[in-house]
C-alpha positions as CSV (number, residue, x, y, z in Angstrom):
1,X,116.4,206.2,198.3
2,X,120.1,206.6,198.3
3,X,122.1,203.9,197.8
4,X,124.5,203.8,201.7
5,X,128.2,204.6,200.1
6,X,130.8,202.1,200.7
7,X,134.2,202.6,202.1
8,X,137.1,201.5,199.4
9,X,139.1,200.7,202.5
10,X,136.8,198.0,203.5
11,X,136.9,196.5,200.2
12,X,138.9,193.3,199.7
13,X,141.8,194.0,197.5
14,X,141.8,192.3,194.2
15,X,145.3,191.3,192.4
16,X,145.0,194.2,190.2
17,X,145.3,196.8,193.0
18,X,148.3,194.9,194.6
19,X,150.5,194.7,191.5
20,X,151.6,198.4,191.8
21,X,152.8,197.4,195.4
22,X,154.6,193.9,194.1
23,X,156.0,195.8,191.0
24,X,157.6,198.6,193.4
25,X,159.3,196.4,195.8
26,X,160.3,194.1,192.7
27,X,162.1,197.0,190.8
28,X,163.3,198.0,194.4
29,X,165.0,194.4,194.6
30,X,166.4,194.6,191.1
31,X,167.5,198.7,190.5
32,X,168.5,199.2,194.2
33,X,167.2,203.2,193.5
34,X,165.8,205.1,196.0
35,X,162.6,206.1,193.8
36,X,161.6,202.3,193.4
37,X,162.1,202.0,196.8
38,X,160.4,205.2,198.0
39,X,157.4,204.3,196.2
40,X,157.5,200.6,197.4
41,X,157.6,201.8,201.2
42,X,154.6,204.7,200.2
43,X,152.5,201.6,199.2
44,X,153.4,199.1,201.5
45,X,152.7,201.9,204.1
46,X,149.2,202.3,202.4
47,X,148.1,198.8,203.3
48,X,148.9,199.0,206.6
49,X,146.2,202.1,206.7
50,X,143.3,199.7,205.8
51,X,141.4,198.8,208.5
52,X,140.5,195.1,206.9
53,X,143.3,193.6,206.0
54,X,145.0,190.9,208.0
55,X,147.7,190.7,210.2
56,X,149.6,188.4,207.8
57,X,149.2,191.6,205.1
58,X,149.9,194.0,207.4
59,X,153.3,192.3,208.8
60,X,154.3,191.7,205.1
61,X,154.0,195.3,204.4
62,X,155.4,196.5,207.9
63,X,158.4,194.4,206.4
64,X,158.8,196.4,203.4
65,X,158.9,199.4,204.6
66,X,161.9,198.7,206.8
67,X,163.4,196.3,204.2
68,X,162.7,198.6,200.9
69,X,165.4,200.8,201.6
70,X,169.0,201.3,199.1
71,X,171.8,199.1,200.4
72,X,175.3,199.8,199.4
73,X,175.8,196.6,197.8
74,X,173.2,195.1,196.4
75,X,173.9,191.2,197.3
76,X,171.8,188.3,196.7
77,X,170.1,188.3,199.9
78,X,169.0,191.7,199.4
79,X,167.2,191.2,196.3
80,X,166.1,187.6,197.2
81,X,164.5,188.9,201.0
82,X,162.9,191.8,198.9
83,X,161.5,189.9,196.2
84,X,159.7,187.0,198.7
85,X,157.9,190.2,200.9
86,X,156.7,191.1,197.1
87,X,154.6,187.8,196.7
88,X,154.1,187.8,200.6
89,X,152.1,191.2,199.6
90,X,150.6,189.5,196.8
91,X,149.4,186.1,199.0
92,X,148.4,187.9,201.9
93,X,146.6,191.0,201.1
94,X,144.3,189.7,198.5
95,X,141.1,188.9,198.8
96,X,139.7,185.7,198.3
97,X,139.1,185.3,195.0
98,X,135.6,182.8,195.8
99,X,135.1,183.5,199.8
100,X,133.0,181.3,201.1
101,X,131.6,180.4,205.1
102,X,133.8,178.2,207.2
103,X,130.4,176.1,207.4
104,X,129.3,176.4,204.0
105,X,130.6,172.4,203.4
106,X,129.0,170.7,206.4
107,X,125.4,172.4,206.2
108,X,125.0,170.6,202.8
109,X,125.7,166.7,204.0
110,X,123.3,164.1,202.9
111,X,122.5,161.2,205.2
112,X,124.9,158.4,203.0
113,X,128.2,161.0,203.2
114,X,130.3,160.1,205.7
115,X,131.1,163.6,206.9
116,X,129.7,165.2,210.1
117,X,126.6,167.0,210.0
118,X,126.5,170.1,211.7
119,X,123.1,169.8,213.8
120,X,124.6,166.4,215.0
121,X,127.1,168.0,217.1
122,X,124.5,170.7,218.0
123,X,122.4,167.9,219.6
């Protein structure tokens, strides 16, 4: 029996796949060259595609591509706006490294905790 095939878009990303992206928009901040900046946009605009990522990602990477662009000066602000998206990329587009339920803590209470137990509020 066949194995059902997975979409890679529906895959968390890991750190690994997002370093390309920081990197980009890094050596955008920092060269002020339109090919760092071309492929930081091209990227950013890649994680918008995926259809599980969250809003927080997406919003970072809408950011960058408007923000990765050449300036003629290259000022402070510039690199320092540039480089924050970069680890806004990083922070919000990764998945979780150990994701676990939102309920995972409260089904596990003994009687002598003093947390809630979930099938007391049920009742």
């Amino acid at each position: 029996m066949a194995q059902p095939q997975v979409d890679p878009l529906a895959e968390p990303l890991t750190r690994d796949e997002l370093k390309p992206t920081y990197f980009a928009i890094v050596e955008c901040a920092r060269r002020n060259q339109e090919p760092g900046c071309l492929a930081a946009r091209q990227l950013a605009d890649e994680l918008m595609d995926r259809p599980f990522v969250t809003a927080l990602c997406k919003d970072a990477a809408f950011a960058v591509t408007q923000e990765a662009k050449t300036a003629a000066t290259n000022s402070f602000e510039r690199k320092d706006q540039l480089v924050s998206l970069a680890r806004d990329t990083m922070d919000f587009c990764k998945g979780k490294e150990d994701p676990r339920p939102v309920y995972g803590e409260l089904d596990n209470n003994k009687v002598d905790d003093n947390k809630i137990n979930v099938l007391d509020l049920l009742n």
